[in-house]
PLY file of the C-alpha trace (Angstrom):
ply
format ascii 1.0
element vertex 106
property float x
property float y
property float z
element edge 105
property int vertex1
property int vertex2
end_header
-25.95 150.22 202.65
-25.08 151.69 199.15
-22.12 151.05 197.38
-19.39 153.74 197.45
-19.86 153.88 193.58
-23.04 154.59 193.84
-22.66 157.19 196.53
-20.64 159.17 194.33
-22.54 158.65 191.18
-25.51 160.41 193.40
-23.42 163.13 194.57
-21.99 163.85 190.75
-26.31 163.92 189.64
-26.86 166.45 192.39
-24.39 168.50 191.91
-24.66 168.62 188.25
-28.73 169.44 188.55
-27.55 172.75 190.50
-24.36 174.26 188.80
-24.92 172.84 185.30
-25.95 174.85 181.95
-28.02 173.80 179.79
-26.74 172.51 176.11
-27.79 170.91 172.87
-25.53 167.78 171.59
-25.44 166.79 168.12
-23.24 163.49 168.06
-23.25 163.01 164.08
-22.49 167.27 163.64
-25.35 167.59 161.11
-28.56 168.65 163.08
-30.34 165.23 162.62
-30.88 164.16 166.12
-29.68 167.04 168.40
-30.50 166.29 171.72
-30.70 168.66 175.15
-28.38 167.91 177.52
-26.67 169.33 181.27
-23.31 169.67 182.08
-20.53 172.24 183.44
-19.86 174.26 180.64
-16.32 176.49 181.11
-14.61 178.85 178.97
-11.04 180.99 179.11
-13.66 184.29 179.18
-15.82 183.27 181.91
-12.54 181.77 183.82
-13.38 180.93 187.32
-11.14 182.67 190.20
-9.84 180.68 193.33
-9.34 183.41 195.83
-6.21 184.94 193.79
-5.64 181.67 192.06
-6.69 181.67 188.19
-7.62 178.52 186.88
-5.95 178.64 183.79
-8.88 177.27 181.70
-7.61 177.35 178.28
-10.28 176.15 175.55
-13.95 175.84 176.22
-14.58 172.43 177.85
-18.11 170.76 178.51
-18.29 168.28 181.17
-21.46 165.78 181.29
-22.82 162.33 181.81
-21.26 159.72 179.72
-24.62 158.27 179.16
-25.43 161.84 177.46
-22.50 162.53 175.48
-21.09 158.47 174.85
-21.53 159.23 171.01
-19.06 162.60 170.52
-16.57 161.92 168.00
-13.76 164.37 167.71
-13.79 166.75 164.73
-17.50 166.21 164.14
-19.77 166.51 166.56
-21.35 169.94 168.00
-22.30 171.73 171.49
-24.28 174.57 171.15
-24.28 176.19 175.02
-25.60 180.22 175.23
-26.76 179.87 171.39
-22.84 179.60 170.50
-21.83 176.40 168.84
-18.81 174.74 169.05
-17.18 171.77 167.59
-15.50 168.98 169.80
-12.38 168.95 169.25
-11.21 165.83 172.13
-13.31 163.55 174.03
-11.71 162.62 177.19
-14.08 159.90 179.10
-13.72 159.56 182.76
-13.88 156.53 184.49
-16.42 158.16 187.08
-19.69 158.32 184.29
-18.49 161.72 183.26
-17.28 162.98 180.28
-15.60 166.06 179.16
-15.74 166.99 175.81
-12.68 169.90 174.59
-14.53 172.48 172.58
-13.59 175.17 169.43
-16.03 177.98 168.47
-17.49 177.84 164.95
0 1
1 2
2 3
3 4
4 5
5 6
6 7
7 8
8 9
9 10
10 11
11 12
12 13
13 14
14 15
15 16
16 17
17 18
18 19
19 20
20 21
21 22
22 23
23 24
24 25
25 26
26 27
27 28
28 29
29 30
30 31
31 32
32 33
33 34
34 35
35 36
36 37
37 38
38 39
39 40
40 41
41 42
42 43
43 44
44 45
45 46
46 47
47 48
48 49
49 50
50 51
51 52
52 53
53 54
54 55
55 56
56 57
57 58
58 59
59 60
60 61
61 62
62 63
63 64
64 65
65 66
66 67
67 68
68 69
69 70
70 71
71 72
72 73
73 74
74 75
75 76
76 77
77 78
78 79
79 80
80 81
81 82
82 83
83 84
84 85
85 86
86 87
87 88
88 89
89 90
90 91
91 92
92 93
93 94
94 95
95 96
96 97
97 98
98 99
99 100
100 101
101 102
102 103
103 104
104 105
């Protein structure tokens, strides 16, 4: 029988492989060791509706796999998602293996 944790450390991974976007991560913010990564990527212009409920999203946010974005450092590293980059701006790590990084444009 698995483990609860690991039930829902399965169910994240599948979920992710189907609704993610595609990104490049640059921990150090100075194109040296970029690396492609998945997550959910959500911005205030592509703001996800709830029936009539708005979602309020407010700044682009990524949301990923610790294990892919455990080296973002606010104010330096980048996301590039759609060929836009942005800068993360907060790193708030969850204590389910994901991560969301808060993004500003370029």
């Amino acid at each position: 029988m698995a483990l609860w944790s690991q039930t829902l450390a399965d169910l994240d991974a599948a979920v992710v492989d189907v609704v993610a976007d595609d990104a490049v991560f640059d921990a150090a913010g100075d194109g040296t060791a970029p690396v492609a990564v998945r997550g959910v990527f959500e911005t205030p212009w592509r703001e996800p509706e709830i029936g009539r409920l708005r979602t309020r999203v407010v700044e682009p946010t990524f949301i990923g796999f610790s294990a892919d974005l455990g080296g973002a450092v606010s104010g330096t590293s980048l996301l590039t998602v759609d060929g836009r980059t942005y800068r993360v701006i907060d790193v708030e790590p969850g204590d389910d293996g994901m991560m969301k990084l808060v993004l500003r444009p370029e």
